[in-house]
PyMOL Python script that loads the backbone (N, CA, C, O; Angstrom):
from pymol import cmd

cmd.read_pdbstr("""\
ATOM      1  N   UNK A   1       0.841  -1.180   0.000  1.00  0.00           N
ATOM      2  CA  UNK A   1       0.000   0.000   0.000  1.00  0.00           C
ATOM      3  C   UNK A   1       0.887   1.245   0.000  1.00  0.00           C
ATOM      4  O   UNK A   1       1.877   1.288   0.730  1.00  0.00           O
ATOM      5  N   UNK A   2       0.469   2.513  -1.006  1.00  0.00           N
ATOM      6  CA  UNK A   2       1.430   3.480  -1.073  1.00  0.00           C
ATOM      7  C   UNK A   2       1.105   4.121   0.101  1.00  0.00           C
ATOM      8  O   UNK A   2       0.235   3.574   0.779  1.00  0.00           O
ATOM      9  N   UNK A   3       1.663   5.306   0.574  1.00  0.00           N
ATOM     10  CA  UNK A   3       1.587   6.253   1.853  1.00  0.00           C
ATOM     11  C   UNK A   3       1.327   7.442   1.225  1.00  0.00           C
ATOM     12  O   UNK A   3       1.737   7.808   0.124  1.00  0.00           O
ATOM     13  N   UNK A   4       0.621   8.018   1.996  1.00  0.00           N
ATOM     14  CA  UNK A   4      -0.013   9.492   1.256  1.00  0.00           C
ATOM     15  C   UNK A   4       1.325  10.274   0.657  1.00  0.00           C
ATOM     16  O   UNK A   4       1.159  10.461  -0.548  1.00  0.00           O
ATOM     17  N   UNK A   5       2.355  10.690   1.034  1.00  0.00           N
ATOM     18  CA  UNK A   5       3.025  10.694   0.333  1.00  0.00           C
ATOM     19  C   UNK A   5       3.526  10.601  -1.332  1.00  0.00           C
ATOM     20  O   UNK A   5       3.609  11.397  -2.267  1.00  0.00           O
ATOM     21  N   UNK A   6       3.796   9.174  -1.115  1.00  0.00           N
ATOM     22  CA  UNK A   6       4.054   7.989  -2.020  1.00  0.00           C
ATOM     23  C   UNK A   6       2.403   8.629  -3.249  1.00  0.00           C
ATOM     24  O   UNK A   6       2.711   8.818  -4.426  1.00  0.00           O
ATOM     25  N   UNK A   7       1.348   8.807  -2.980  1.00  0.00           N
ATOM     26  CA  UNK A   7       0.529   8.855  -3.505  1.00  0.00           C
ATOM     27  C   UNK A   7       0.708  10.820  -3.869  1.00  0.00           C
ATOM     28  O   UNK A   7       0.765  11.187  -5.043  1.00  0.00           O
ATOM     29  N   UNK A   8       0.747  11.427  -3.192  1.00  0.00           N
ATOM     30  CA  UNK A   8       1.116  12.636  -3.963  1.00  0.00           C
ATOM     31  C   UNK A   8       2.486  13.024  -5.191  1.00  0.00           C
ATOM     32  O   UNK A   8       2.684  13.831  -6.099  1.00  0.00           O
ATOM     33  N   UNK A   9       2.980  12.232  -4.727  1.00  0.00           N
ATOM     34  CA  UNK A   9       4.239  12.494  -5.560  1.00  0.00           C
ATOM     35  C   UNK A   9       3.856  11.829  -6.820  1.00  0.00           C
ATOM     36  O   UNK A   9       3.892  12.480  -7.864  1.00  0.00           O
ATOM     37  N   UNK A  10       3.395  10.260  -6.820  1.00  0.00           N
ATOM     38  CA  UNK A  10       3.492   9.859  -8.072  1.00  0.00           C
ATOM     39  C   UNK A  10       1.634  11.166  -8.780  1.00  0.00           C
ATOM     40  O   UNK A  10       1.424  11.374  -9.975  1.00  0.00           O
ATOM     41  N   UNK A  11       0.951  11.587  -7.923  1.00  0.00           N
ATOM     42  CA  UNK A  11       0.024  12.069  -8.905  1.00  0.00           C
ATOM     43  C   UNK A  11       0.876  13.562  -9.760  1.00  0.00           C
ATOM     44  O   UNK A  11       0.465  14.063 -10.807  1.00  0.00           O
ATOM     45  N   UNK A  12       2.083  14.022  -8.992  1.00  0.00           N
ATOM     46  CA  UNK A  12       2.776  15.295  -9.432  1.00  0.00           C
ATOM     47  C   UNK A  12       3.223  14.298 -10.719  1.00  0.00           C
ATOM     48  O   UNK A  12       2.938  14.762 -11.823  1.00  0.00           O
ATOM     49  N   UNK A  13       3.972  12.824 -10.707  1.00  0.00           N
ATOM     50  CA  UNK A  13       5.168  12.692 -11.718  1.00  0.00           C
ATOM     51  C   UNK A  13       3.952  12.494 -12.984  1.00  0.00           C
ATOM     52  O   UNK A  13       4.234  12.492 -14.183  1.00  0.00           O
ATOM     53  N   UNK A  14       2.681  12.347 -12.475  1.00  0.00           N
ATOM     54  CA  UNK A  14       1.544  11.668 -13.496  1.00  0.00           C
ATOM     55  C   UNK A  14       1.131  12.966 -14.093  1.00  0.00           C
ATOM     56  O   UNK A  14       0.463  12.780 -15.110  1.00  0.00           O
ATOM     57  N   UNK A  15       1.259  13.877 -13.877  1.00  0.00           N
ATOM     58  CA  UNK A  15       0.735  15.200 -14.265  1.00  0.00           C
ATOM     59  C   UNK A  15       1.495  15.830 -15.214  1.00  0.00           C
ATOM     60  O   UNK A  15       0.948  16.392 -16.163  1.00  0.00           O
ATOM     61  N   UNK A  16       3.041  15.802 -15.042  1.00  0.00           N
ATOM     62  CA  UNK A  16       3.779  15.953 -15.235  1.00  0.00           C
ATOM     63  C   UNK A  16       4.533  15.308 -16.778  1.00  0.00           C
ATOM     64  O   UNK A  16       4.840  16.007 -17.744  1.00  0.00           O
ATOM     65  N   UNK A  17       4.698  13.905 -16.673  1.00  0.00           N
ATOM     66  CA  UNK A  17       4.403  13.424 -17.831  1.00  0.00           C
ATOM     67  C   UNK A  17       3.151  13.004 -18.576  1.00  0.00           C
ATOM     68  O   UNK A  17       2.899  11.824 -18.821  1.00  0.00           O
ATOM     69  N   UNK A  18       2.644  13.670 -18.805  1.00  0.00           N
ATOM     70  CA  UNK A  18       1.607  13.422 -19.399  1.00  0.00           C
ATOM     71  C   UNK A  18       2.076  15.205 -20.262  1.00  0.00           C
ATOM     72  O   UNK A  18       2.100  15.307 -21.489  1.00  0.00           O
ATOM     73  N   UNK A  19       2.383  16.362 -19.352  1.00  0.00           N
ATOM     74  CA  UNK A  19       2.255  17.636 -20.203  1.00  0.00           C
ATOM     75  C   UNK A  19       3.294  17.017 -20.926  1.00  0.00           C
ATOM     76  O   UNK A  19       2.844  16.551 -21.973  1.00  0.00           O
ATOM     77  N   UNK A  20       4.786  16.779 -20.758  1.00  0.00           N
ATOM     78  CA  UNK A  20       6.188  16.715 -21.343  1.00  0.00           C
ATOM     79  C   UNK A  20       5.366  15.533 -22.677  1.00  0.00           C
ATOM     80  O   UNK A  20       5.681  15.630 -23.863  1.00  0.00           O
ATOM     81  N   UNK A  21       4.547  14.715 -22.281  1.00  0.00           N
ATOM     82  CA  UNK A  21       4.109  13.813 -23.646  1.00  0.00           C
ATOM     83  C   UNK A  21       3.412  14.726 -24.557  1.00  0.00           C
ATOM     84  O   UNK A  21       3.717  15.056 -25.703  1.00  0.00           O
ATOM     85  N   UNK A  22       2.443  15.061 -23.844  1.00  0.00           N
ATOM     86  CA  UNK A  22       1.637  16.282 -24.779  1.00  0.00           C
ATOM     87  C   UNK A  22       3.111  17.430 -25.760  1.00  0.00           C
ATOM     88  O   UNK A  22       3.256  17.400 -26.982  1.00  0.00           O
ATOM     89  N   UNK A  23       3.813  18.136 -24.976  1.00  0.00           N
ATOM     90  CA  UNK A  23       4.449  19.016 -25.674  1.00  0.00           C
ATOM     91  C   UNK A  23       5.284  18.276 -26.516  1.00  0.00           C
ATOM     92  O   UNK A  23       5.146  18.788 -27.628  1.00  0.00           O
ATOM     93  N   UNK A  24       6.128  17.285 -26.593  1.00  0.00           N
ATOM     94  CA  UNK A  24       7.323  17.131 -26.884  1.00  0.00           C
ATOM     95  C   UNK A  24       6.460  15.887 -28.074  1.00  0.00           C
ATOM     96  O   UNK A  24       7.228  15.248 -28.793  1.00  0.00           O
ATOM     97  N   UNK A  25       5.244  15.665 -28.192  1.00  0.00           N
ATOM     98  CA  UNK A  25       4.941  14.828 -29.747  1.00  0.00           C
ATOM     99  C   UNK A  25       3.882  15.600 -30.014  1.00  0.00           C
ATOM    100  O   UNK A  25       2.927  15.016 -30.527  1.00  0.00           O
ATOM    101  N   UNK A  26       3.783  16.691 -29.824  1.00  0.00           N
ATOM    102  CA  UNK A  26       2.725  17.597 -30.833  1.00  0.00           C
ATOM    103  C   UNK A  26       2.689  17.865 -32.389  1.00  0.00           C
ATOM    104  O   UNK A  26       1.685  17.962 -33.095  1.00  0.00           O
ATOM    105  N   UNK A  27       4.336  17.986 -32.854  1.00  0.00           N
ATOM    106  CA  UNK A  27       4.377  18.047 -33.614  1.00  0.00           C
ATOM    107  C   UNK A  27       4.569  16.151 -34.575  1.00  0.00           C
ATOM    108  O   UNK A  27       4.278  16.017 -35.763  1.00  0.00           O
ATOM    109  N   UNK A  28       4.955  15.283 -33.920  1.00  0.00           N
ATOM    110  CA  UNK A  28       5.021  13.952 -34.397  1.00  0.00           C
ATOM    111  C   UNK A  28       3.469  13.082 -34.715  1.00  0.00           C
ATOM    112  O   UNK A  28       3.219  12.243 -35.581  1.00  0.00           O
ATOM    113  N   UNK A  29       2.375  13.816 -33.371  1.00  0.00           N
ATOM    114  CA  UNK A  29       1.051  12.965 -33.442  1.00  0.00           C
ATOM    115  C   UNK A  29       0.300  14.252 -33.107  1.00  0.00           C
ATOM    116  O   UNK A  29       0.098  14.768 -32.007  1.00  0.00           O
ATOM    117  N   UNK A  30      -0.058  14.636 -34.319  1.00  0.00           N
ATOM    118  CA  UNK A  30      -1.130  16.254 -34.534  1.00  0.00           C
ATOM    119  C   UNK A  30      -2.089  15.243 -34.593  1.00  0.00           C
ATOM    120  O   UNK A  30      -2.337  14.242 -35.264  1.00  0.00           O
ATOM    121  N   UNK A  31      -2.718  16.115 -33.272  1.00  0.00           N
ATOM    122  CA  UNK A  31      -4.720  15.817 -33.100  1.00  0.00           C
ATOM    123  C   UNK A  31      -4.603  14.550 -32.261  1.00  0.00           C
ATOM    124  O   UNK A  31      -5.656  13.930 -32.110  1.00  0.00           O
ATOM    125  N   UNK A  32      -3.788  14.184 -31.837  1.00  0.00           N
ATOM    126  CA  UNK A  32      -3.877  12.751 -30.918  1.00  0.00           C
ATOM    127  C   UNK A  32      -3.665  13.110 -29.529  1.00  0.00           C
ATOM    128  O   UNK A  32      -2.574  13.660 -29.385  1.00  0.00           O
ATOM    129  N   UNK A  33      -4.394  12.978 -28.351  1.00  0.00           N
ATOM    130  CA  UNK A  33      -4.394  12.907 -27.038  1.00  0.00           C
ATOM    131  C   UNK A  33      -3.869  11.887 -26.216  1.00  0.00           C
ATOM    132  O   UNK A  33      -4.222  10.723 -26.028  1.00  0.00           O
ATOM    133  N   UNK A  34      -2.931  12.590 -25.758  1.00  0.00           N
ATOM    134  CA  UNK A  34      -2.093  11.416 -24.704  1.00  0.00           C
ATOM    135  C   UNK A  34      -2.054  11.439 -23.601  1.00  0.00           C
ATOM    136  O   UNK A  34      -1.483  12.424 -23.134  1.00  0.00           O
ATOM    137  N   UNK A  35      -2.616  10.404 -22.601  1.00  0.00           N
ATOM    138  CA  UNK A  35      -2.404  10.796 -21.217  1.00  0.00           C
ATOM    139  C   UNK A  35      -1.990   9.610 -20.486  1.00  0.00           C
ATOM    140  O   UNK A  35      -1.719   8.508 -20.964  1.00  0.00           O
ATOM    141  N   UNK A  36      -1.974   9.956 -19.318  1.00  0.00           N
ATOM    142  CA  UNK A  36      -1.088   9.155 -18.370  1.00  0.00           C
ATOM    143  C   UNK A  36      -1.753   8.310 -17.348  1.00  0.00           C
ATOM    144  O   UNK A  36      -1.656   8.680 -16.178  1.00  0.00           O
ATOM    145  N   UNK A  37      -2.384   7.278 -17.607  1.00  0.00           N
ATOM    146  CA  UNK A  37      -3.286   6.868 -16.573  1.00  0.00           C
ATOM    147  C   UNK A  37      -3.106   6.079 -15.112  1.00  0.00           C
ATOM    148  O   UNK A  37      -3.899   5.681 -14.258  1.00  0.00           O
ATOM    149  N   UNK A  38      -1.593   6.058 -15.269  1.00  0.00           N
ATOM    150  CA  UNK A  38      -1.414   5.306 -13.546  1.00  0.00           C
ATOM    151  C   UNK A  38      -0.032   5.306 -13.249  1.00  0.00           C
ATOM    152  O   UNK A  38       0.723   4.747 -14.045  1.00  0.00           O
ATOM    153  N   UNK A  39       0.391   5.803 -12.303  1.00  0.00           N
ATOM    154  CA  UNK A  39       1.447   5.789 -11.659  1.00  0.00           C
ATOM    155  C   UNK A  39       1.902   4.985 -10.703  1.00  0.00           C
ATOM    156  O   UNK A  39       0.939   4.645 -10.016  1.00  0.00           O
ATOM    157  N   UNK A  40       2.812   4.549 -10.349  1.00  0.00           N
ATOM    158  CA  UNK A  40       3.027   3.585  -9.296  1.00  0.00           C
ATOM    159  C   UNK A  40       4.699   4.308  -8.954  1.00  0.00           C
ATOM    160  O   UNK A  40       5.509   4.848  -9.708  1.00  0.00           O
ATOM    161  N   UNK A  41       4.735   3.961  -7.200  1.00  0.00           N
ATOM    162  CA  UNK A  41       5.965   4.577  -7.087  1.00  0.00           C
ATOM    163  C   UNK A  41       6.173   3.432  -5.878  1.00  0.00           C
ATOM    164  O   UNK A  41       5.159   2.925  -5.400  1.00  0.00           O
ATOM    165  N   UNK A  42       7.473   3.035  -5.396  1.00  0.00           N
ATOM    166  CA  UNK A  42       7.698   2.287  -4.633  1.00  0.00           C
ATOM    167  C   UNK A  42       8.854   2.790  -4.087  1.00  0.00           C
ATOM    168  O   UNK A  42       9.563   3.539  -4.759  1.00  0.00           O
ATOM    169  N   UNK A  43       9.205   2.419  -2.724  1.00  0.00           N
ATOM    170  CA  UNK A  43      10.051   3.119  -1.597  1.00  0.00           C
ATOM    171  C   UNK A  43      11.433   2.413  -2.312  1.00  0.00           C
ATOM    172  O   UNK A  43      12.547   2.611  -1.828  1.00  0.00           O
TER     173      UNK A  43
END
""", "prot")
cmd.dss("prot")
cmd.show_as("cartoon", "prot")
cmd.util.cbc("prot")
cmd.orient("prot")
């Protein structure tokens, strides 16, 4: 079980990559939505 913690951080790294996916293939996949649906982080 993660620790609240453990659970904030991975929702920052989930937020996070998901923009850097969005910006960095905008120009490779025009009109396609990418997101990030689960994070997992372990001690």
């Amino acid at each position: 079980m993660e620790s609240k913690r453990q659970q904030k951080f991975a929702r920052l790294i989930q937020k996070d990559l998901g923009e850097i996916f969005q910006r960095e293939t905008k120009e490779l996949f025009e009109g396609i939505f990418i997101t990030v649906t689960e994070v997992k982080v372990t001690p």
